[in-house]
N, C-alpha and C positions, 0 to 999 in steps of 0.2 A: 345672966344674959337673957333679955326677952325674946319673944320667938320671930319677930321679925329682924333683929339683929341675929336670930341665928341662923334665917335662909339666907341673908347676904350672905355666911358664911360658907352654906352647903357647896355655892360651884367653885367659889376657890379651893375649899379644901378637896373637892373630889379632882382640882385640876393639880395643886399641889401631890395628891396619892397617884395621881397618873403620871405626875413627872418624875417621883420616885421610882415608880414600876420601871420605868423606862430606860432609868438613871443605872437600873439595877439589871435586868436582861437583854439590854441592847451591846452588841460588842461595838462601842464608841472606838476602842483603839481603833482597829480594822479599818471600820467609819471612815476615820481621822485621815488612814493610810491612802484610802482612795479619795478622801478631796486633795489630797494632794498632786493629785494627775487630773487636776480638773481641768477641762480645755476651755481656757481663754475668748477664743475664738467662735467661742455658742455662747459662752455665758453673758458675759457684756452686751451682746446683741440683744439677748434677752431681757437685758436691766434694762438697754435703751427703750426694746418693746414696753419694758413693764412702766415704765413713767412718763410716757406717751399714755397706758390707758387710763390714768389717773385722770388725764384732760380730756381722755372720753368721757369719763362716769361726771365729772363736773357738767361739759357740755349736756350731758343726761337732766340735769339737775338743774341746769341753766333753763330748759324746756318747760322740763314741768314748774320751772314759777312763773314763765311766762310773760317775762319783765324785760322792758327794753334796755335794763341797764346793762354793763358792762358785765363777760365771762370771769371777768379778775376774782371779783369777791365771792362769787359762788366756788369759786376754785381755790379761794384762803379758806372758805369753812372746812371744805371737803379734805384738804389737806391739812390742817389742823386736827380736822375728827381722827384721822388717819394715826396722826402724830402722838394724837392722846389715848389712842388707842393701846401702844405700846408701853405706856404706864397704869394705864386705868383698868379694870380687870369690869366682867361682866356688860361688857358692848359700851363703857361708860365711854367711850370715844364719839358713840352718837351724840351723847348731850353733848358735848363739847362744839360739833359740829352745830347742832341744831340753834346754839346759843348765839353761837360766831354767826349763823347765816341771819339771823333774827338781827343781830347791829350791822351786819355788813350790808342790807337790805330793809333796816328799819319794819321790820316784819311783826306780828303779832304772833305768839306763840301755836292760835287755830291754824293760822297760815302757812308758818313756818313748818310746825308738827306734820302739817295734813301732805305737804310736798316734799318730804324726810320720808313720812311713810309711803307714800304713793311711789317713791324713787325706790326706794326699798323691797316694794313689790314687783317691781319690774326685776328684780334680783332674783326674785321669789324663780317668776317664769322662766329666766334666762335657766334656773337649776332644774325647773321640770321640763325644760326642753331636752336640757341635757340628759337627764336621767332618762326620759322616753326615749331618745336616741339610743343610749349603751343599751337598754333592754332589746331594743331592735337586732343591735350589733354582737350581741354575743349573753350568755347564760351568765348572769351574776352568780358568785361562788353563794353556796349553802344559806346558812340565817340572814349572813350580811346582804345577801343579793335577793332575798324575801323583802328586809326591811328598806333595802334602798326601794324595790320593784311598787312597796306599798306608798314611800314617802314620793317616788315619782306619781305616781294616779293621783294621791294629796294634792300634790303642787300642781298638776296638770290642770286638776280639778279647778282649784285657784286661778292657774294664767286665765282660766278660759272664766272664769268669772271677772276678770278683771276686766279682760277685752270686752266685755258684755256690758257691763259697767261702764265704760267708757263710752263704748259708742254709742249707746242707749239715752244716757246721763239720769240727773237724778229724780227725774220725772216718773221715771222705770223702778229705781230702787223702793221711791215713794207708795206707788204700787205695790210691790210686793211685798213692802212692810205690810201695808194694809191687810193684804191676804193671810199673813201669818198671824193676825191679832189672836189666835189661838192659841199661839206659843208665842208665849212674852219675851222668853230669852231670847229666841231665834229675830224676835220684830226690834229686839232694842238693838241688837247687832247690825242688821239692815237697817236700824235707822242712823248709826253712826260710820255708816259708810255713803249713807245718802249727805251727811257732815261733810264728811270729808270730800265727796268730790261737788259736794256745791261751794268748795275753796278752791277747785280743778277744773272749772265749768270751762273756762278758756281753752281748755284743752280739746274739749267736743266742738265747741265752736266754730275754732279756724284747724278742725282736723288734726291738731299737732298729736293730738295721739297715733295716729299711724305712723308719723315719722317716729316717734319715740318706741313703738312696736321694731320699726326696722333699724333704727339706730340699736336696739337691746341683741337683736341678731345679731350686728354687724361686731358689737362690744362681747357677744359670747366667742362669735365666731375667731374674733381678734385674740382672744386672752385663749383658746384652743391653740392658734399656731405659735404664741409667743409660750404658751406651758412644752409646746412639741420643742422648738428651739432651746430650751433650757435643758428639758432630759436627753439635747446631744450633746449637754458639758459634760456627761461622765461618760464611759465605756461601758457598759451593762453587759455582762459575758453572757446573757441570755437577749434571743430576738426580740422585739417588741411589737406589738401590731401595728397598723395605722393609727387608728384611734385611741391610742395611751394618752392620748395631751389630751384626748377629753375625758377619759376616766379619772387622770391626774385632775383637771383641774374641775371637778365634780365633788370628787369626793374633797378636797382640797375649799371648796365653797361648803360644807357641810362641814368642818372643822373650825371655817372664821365665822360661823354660825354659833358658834359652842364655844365663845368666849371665855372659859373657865377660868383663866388667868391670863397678866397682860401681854398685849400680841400674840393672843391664842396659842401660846406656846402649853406643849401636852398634846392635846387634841388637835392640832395641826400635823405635828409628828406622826399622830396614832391614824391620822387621814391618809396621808402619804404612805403609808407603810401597808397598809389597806389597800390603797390603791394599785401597786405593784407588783405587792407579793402573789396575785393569782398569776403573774405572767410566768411565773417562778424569778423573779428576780432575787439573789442572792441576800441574805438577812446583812449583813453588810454595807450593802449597796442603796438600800434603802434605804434605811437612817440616812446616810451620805446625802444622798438625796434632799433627804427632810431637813437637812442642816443647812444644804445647797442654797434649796429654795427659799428658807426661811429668811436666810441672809439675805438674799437679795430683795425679800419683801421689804426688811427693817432697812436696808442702806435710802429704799426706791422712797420710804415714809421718812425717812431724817431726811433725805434730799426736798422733797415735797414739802414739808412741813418746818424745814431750816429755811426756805426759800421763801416760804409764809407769812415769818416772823420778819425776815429782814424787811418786807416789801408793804407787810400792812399793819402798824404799830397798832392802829384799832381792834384788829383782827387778835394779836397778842396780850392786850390786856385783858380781851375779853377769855381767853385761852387759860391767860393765869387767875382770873378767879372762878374756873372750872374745878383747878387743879387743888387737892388739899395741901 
């Protein structure tokens, strides 16, 4: 095996050893025992929440290309990437997406790529918002609550270069490169981000980056109350604070970040279980939990992405020859 065939392999197999670990210390029975007194009446609400935001993050997406055409097909790719997500291990669910938005939009790969990643980074921010908020809201536990406190200033660090970036355009970036001709590494970086948003310039243009700033708020703020309505499908024998549904769904964004296997299963779990256990919630309950939510991610992506296939047979071929 060559060595590039064997880092493909590194994150599956470290997601494979973590769903061992998990398979192996987590009392699933118990687990088991409490989804079965799951309440109906929060959960469903919640699914309905969850694939509603779907046709946020598309409308997201829809913005940054900036194109008069129709919501439909930016919203077959995104649900398709979603869809392939679940089979494909290592984020291969973007390509899938990115391929599908390139036919469904007739796109060039610069184009397509540069509004994939640019949508992407406004993900980036939504998570250092969130993160600077819980460090506000309350003392992150021990190492975990160091490396989140560090990887929030990272990403903060980030939004606010984005925002900078943006409203500036690539006029600014171009500059700046120049000043770095010192450091080559650091100027060839700024200069493929001066690439990428001279394929976003529309964006400084007619302003639509501010709406895409407060649309990213309104999509963090939404998927906070719809994470709060899910964790009132179980009974937690311990209180919960206000702000659970954003530590939940924080650390829960830092786990589909860390795609180690398909539908970040593993490291979804190991987010979830993180995210709780400082409230004391019962080792039990969590899992439960992580079982809960994940269901309902993988029902919200077959729905999404079963609706995909029926609707846009372009969208489908282009899907299956994503797929191996």
């Amino acid at each position: 095996m060559n060595l590039n065939a064997a880092k493909r392999w590194i994150g599956p197999g470290v997601g494979i050893l973590l769903v061992a670990y998990l398979l192996w210390r987590m009392p699933w029975a118990e687990a088991l025992r409490t989804l079965a007194q799951v309440r109906l009446r929060w959960w469903l609400p919640a699914l309905a929440l969850g694939a509603l935001g779907v046709w946020f993050r598309a409308l997201r997406l829809h913005w940054v290309l900036g194109s008069p055409k129709p919501l439909l097909g930016v919203w077959r790719s995104v649900a398709l990437g979603y869809l392939a997500g679940l089979v494909l291990p290592a984020g291969g669910g973007e390509l899938v997406k990115l391929r599908t938005l390139m036919k469904a939009r007739s796109l060039d790969i610069l184009h397509a790529g540069s509004a994939v990643t640019l949508d992407r980074l406004f993900d980036l921010a939504g998570l250092a918002l969130g993160l600077a908020l819980l460090g506000g809201l309350q003392a992150l536990p021990g190492p975990v609550g160091t490396l989140l406190r560090v990887m929030g200033i990272l990403l903060l660090f980030t939004g606010l270069l984005l925002v900078l970036f943006l409203a500036r355009g690539k006029a600014y970036v171009t500059r700046l490169s120049l000043s770095l001709s010192h450091r080559p590494w650091l100027a060839g970086k700024m200069g493929r981000m001066g690439a990428l948003l001279n394929e976003t310039e529309h964006l400084r243009a007619r302003r639509t980056w501010i709406r895409l700033l407060l649309l990213q708020l309104f999509i963090t703020a939404f998927e906070v109350f719809t994470t709060s309505i899910a964790l009132k499908a179980l009974s937690f024998t311990v209180p919960l604070p206000p702000w659970v549904g954003l530590q939940v769904l924080m650390f829960s964004a830092i786990g589909f970040a860390l795609p180690l296997l398909p539908g970040a299963a593993g490291s979804l779990q190991v987010a979830y279980l993180l995210a709780l256990r400082p409230f004391g919630v019962p080792v039990p309950q969590a899992p439960a939990f992580s079982l809960l939510a994940h269901l309902g991610h993988v029902l919200v992506v077959i729905g999404h992405g079963g609706l995909a296939f029926l609707m846009g047979p372009d969208a489908r071929i282009t899907a299956k020859a994503e797929l191996p």
